[in-house]
N, C-alpha and C positions, 0 to 999 in steps of 0.2 A: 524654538521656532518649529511652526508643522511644515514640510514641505511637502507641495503638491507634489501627486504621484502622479507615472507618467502610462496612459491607457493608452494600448496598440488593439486596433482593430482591423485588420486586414490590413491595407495599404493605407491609412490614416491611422492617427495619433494624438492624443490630446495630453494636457499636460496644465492642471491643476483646472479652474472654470474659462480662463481666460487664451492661452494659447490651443489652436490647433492648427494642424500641419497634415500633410499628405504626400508621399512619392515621387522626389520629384523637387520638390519646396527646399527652396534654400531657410536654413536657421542660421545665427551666429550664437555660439555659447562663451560666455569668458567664464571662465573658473581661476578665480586668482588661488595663492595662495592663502592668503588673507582673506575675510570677509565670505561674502554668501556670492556664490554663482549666480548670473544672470544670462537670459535668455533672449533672443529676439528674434520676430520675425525679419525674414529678409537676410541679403548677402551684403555683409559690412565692406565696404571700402577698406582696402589694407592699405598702409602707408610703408615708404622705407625710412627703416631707424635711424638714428642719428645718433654713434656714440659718443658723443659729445657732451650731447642733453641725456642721456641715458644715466651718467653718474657710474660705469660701470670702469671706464678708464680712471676715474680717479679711485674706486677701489681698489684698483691695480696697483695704484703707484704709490698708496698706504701701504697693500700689505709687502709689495716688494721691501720698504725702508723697515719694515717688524722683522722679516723673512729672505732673506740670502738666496734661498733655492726655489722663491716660488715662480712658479712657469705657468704660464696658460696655454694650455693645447684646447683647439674644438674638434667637432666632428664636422664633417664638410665629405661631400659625396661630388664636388661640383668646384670650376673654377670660382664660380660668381661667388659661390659661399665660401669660399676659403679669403676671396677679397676681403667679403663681409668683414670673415673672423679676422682677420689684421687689422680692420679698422677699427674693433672693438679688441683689440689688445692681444690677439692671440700669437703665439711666438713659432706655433706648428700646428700639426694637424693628429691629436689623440687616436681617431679614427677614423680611415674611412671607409664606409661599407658599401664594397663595389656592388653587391645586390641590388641597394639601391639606384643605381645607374639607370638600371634597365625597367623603372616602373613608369619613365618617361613617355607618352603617350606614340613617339613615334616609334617604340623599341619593344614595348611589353609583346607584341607581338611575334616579335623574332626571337624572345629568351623561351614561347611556348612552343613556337614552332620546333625549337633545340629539345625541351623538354619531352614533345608529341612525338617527334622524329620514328621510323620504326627501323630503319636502318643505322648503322655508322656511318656509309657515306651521308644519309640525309640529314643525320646530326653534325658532321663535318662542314655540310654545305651552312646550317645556320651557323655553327660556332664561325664559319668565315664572314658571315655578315654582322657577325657580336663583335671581333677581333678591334675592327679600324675604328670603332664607336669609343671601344675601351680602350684602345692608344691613345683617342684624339681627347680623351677623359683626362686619364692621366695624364697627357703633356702637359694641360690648360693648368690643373691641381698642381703638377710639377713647377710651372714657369711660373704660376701666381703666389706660392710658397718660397719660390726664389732661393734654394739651398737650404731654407728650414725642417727639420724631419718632419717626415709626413708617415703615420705608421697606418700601411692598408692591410685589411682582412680581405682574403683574397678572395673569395666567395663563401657567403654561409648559406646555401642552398633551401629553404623553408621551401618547396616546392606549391606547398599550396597557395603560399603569397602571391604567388606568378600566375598562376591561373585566375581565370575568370571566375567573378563574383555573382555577377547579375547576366541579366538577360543583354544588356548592351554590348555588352563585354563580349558575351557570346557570339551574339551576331559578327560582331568585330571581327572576331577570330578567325569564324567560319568565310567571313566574306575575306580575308588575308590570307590563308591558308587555298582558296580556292584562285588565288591570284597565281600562285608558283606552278611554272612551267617544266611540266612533266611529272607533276609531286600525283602520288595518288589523293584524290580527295576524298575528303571526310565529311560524313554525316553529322549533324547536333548531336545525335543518337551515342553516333562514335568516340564524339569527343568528351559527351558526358561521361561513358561508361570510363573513359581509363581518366579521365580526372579520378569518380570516385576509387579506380585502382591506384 
């Protein structure tokens, strides 16, 4: 099978005769494991799972009677997702990647403001506005796991993760950073240069 190739022209895109897209435009992709990828325009409706109808509990409880020592651990960054995983059979929590915490839309700004910081104290002051976020993280993870091991990687720092992508992002920053009272402010200018440092 030929598969259409996917043309980028400035801020559009096209992708074989039939679909194109632009900046902006939501797509939905599935790529099973199985079978051929498919595409579409528009943003799909997600639903919440049902491990029930998933068929994923009763693999559990085949291979547990083959298997003495099998455990299911997931990764969960989040109370809600460590529920999830226990209602799809998980026994703990494999990993969680406290990084993740903070790509939360009302938080990625306060892990750059830590990262931007030019002082200690003014890395001090962000890391105390990160503190109560990742307590009140942890608790939820702690209390929804209920004595189950939960194995956290305490920070893996990708620094570039953290920073802004796009031009929204940007402005986000700039317009956050220019909210804090007594901080020196920064330029776009500013903040591009020591991103690329």
């Amino acid at each position: 099978m030929v598969r259409p190739a996917m043309k980028i022209r400035g801020k559009k895109a096209t992708l074989g005769p039939e679909i194109a897209f632009e900046e902006g435009d939501y797509i939905t992709i599935n790529v099973p494991y199985y079978g051929e990828p498919q595409i579409w325009l528009g943003q799909a409706e997600l639903i919440e799972p049902n491990p029930k109808d998933s068929g994923l509990l009763d693999f559990i409880a085949l291979a547990k009677k083959q298997m003495k020592a099998f455990h299911v651990r997931a990764n969960s960054d989040s109370a809600r997702d460590a529920t999830m995983a226990l209602l799809f059979g998980a026994e703990g929590i494999g990993l969680c990647r406290t990084e993740h915490m903070f790509f939360l839309e009302k938080r990625i700004n306060v892990i750059r403001e830590m990262i931007l910081s030019d002082t200690k104290e003014d890395r001090i002051k962000a890391l105390d506005k990160l503190k109560p976020m990742q307590r009140d993280d942890f608790y939820g993870l702690f209390s929804a796991m209920a004595g189950k091991e939960v194995t956290i990687r305490l920070l893996d720092a990708p620094l570039h993760e953290f920073l802004p992508h796009n031009a929204a992002e940007m402005e986000a920053l700039v317009e956050y950073l220019g909210t804090r009272k007594g901080a020196k402010k920064l330029s776009k200018a500013e903040i591009q240069a020591r991103i690329d440092a």
